[in-house]
C-alpha positions in Angstrom: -14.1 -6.0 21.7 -12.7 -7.6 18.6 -8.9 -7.4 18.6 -8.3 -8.4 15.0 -10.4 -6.9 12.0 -9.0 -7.0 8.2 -11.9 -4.8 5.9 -10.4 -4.6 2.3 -12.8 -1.9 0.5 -12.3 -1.6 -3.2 -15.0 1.6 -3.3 -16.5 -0.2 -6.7 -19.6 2.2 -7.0 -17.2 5.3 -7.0 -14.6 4.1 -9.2 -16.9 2.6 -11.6 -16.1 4.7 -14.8 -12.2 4.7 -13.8 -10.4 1.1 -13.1 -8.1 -1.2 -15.4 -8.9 -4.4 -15.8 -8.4 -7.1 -13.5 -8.5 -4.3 -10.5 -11.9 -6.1 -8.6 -11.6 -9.0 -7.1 -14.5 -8.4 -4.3 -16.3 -5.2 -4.0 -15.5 -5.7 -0.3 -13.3 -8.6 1.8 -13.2 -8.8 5.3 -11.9 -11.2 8.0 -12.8 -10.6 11.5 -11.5 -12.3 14.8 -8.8 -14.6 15.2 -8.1 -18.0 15.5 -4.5 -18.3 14.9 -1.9 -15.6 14.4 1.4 -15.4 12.8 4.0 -12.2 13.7 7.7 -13.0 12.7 10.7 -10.9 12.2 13.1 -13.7 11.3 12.8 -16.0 8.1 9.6 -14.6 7.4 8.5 -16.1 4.1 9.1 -19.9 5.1 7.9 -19.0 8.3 4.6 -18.2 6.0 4.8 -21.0 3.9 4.8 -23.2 6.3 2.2 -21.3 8.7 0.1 -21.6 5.5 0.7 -25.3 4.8 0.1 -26.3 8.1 -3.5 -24.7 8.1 -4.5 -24.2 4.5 -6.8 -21.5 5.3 -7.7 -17.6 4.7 -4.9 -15.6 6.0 -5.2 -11.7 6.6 -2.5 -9.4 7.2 0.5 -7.2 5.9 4.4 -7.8 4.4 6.6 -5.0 6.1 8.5 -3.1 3.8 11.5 -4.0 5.9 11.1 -7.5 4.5 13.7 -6.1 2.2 16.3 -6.7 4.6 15.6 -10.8 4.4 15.5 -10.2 0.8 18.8 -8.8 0.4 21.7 -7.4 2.9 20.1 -4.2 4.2 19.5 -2.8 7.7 17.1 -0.7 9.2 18.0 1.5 11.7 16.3 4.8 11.2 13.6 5.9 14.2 10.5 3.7 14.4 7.9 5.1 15.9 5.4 2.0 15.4 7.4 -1.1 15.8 5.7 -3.3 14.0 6.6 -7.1 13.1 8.3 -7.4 9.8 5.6 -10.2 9.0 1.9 -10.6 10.4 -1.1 -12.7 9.8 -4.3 -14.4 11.1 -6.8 -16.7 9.9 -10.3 -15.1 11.0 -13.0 -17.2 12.4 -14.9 -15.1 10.0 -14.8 -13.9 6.6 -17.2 -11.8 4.6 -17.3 -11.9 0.6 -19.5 -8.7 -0.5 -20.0 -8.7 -4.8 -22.8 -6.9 -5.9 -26.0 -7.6 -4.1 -24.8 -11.0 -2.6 -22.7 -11.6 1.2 -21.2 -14.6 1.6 -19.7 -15.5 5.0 -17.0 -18.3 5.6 -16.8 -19.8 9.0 -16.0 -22.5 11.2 -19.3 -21.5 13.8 -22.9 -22.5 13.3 -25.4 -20.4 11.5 -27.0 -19.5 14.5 -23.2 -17.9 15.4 -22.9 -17.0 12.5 -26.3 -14.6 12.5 -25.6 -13.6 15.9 -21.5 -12.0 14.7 -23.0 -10.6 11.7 -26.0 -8.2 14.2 -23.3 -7.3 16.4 -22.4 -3.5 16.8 -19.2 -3.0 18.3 -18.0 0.6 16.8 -18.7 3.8 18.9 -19.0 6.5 16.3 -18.7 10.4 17.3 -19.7 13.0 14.8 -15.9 14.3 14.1 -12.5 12.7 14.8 -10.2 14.6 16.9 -7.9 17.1 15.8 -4.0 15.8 15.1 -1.4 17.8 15.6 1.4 16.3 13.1 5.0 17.3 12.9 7.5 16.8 9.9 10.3 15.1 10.3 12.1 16.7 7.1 11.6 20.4 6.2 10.8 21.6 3.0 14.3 23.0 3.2 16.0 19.6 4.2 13.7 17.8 1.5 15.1 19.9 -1.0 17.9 19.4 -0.2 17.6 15.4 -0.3 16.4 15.5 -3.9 19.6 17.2 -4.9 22.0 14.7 -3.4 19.5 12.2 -5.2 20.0 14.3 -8.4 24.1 14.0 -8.1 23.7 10.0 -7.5 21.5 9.8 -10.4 23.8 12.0 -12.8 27.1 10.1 -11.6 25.0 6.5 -12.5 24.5 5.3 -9.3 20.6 4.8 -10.0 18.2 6.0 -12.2 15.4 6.5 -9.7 14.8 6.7 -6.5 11.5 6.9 -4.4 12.4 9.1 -1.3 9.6 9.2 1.2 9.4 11.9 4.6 7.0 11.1 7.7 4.7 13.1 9.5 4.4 12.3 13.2 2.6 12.6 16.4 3.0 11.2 19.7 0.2 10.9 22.8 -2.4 10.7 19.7 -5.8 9.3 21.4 -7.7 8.1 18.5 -10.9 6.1 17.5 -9.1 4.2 14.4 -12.7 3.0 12.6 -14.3 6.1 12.4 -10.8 7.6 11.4 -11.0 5.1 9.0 -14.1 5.5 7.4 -13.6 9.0 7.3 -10.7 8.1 5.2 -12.2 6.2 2.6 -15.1 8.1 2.3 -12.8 11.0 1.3 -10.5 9.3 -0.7 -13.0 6.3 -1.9 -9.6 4.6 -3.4 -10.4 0.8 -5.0 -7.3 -0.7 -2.6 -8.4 1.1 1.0 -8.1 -1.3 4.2 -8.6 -1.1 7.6 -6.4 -3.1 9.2 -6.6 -4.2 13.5 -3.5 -6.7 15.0 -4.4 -5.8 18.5 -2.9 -2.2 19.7 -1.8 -2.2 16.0 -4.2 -0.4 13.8 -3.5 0.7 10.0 -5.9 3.1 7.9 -5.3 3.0 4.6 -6.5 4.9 1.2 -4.6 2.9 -1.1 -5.4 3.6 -5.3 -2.4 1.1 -6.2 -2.2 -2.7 -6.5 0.9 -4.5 -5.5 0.8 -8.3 -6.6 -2.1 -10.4 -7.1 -2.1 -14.0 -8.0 -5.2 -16.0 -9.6 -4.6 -19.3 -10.3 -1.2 -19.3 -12.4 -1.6 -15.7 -13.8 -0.1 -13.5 -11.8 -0.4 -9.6 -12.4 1.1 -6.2 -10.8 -0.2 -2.6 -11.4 2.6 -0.3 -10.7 1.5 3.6 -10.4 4.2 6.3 -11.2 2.9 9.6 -12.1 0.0 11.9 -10.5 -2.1 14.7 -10.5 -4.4 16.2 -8.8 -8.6 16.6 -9.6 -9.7 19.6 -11.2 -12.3 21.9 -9.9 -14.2 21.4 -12.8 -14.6 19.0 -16.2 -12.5 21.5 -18.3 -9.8 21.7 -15.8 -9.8 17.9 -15.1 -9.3 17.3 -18.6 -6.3 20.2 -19.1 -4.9 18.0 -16.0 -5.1 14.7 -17.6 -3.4 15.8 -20.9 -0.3 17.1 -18.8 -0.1 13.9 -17.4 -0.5 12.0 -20.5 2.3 14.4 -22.1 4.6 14.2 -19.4 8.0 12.6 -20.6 9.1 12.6 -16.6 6.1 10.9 -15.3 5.9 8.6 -18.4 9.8 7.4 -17.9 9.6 7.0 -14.3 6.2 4.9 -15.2 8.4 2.7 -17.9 11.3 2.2 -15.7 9.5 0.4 -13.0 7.4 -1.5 -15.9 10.9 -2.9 -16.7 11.7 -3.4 -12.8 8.6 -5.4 -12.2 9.0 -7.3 -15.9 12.4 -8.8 -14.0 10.9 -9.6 -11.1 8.2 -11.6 -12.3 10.5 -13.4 -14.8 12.0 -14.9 -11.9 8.7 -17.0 -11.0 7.5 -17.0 -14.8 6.3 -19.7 -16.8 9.2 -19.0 -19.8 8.2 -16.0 -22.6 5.1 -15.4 -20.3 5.9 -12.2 -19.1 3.8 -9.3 -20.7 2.9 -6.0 -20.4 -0.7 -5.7 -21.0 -1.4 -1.6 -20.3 1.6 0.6 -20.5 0.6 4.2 -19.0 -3.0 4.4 -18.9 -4.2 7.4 -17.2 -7.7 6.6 -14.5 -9.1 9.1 -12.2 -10.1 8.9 -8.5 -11.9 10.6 -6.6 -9.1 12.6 -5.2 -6.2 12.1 -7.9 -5.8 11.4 -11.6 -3.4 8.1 -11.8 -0.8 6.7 -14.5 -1.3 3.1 -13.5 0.7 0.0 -15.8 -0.6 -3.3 -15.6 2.1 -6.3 -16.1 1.4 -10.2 -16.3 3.1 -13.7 -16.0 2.0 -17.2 -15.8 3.4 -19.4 -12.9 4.2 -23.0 -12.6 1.5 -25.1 -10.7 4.7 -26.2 -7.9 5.8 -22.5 -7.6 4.5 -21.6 -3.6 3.0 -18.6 -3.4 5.5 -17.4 -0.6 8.3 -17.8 -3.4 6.4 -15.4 -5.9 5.8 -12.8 -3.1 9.7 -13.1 -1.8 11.2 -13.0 -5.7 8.9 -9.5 -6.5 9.6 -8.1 -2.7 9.7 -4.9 -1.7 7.8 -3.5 -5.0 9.7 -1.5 -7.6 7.7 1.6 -7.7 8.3 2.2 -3.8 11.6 1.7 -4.2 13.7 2.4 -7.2 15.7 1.3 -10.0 17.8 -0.5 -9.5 16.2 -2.0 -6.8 19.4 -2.8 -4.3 21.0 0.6 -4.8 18.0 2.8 -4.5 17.3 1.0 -1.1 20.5 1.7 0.3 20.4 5.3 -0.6 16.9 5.1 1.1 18.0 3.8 4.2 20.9 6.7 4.1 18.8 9.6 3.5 15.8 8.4 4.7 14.6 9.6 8.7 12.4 7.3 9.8 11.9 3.4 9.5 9.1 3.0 6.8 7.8 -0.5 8.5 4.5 -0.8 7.2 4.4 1.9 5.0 5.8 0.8 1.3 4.8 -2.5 2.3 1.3 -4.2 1.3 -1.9 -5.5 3.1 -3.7 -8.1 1.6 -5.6 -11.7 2.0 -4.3 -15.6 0.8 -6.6 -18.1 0.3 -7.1 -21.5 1.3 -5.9 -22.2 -2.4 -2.5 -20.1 -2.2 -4.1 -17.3 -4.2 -3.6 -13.7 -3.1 -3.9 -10.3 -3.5 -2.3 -7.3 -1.8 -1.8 -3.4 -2.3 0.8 -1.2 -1.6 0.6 0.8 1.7 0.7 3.9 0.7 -1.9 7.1 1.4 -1.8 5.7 5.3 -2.3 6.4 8.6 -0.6 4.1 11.0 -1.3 4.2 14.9 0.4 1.7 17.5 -2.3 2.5 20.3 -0.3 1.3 23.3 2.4 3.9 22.9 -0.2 6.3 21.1 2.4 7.1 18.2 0.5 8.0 15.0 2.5 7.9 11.5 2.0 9.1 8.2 4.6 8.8 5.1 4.4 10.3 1.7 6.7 10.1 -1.3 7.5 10.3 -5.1 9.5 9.2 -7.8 13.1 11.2 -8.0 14.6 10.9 -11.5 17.0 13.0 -13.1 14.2 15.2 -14.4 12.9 16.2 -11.3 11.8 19.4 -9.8 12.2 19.3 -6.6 9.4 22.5 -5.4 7.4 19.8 -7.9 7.7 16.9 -5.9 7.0 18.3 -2.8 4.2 19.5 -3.8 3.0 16.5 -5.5 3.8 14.6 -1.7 1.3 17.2 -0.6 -1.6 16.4 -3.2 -1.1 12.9 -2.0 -1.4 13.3 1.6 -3.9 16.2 1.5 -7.3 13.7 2.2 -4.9 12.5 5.3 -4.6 15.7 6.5 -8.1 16.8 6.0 -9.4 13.4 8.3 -7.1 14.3 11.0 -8.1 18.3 10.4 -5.1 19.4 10.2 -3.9 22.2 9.1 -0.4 22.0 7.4 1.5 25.5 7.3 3.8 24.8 4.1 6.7 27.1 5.1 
């Protein structure tokens, strides 16, 4: 039994009419077994750097969203269900580069090895995943209520945005995490899905949004504010698309955080190198219809990867603007430790390049104390609805739903 898996699926055959540029680095990227491992809660980021300079190798794992608290002076205390490290990778004895019609596999054992890992069979599929049973930690009422007090914050100038999220939960879940995966991302078939397996940790994620990737010295980010569901046919996916395009909410909550993220890279930037290369463009999933940005800079060759990641950390458009105060009011309002979720999965190479998403449109499942999470959110600004947003947080977390068959009663 293989304790750690990384599979980073980017769904390229179903999303081939529908991506920005830039969003394909591999069509799939996976590391599998481990030879070292790296879980900190304290002085994460050096503790990477330094795990990374020490080996110079692939590294596979997550950044906690709770990062944010060695980032600034925050605290998280809300329930946490998953207890996870704030920080945790591995290098993989192997790992499997999938573009096009070609495999390549990295790895420290012989061919022979090599051949034997890549015939081995270890998942035990069943025709269905079990039923889930999911409670909400906030009612609709309470949520409501939430987006109000948001409302009054934003119309006193406290903040501008703010992006509340509410958990679903279930506890003595027995689940087979692969197949739950799979079943995932053949629903949702989003370009940043991941399977991800630390040991009893196991994270299944449908991910359509890009967090941070780094290529050499250019460094881009692909923000996503603003969404809509697919129509049930052409005409209606097209009346969709053009109230998405027209929306002045959607589009300011998608410029604010294209100015969030412009700041955070010009902390790292090479000077004027900052740009915004797509403001607002509008790509469709299979599930969801997507206002995605795209935003560049150039980096200095000395600049360490870890001090790029730290500088942009945790992402604007799970958080808010601006930044500090929309996390406090998250941690306040908020009823649940977020962890994971709002955090990102991704690879570094050997090199110091990376790339990670944004965990968001996740399942997350500690398997020794059989806890199962999932978190959904949106954007509050002042010209929020709030019957609107919690609906929209229920067009996100539908596919979820549907993979766990359950059925959610709205009232």
């Amino acid at each position: 039994m293989l304790n750690y898996i990384s599979v980073l699926d980017s769904n390229t055959m179903s999303n081939q009419t529908s991506l920005p540029a830039d969003y394909i680095n591999y069509d799939l990227i996976a590391g599998v077994d481990a030879l070292e491992v790296l879980n900190v809660d304290i002085d994460s980021f050096n503790a990477l750097q330094n795990f990374h300079n020490k080996h110079s190798d692939w590294l596979f794992g997550y950044l906690s969203y709770d990062l944010k608290n060695e980032v600034e002076q925050l605290a998280s205390n809300n329930d946490d269900g998953i207890n996870a490290s704030s920080l945790s990778f591995f290098i993989p004895k192997y790992v499997l580069l999938l573009k096009g019609n070609t495999l390549e596999v990295q790895s420290y054992e012989s061919k022979e090895d090599c051949q034997q890992f890549l015939a081995y069979e270890q998942f035990n599929w069943k025709d269905k995943s079990n039923t889930v049973e999911l409670k909400q930690r906030d009612t609709k009422a309470k949520y409501l209520e939430k987006i109000g007090v948001i409302k009054k914050h934003i119309q006193r100038g406290d903040i501008y945005e703010v992006n509340y999220c509410q958990e679903f939960f279930s506890e003595q879940v027995m689940l087979n995490p692969q197949q739950v995966f799979m079943e995932l991302n053949l629903n949702a078939k989003a370009p940043f899905s991941s399977f991800l397996k630390l040991n009893d940790l196991n994270i299944m994620c449908a991910s359509p949004e890009r967090f941070i990737k780094k290529s050499g010295n250019k460094i881009i980010s692909q923000p996503i504010k603003g969404t809509r569901k697919r129509g049930r046919d052409l005409a209606e996916d097209k009346a969709l698309i053009k109230e998405l395009i027209e929306s002045e909410k959607e589009i300011s909550e998608n410029v604010m955080i294209v100015d969030l993220v412009r700041n955070d890279l010009s902390i790292t930037a090479s000077k004027a190198s900052v740009k915004v290369e797509e403001l607002c463009g509008i790509y469709t999933f299979k599930k969801v219809h997507q206002m995605i940005s795209t935003i560049s800079s150039n980096v200095d060759d000395k600049t360490h990867f870890s001090q790029i990641l730290k500088s942009v950390f945790p992402m604007g458009s799970m958080t808010g603007v601006p930044k500090l105060r929309a996390m406090e009011l998250i941690e306040q309002l908020e009823e649940f430790k977020r962890g994971i979720f709002s955090g990102a999965i991704g690879y570094i190479t050997p090199k110091g390049d990376f790339d990670f998403n944004v965990v968001i449109r996740t399942i997350l499942y500690n398997a020794s104390t059989k806890y199962l999470s999932v978190a959904v959110g949106g954007a509050i600004t002042i010209k929020s609805d709030a019957n609107e947003e919690y609906e929209e947080c229920l067009v996100k977390v539908r596919p979820i739903f549907e993979v766990l068959n359950f059925q959610f009663d709205e009232k």
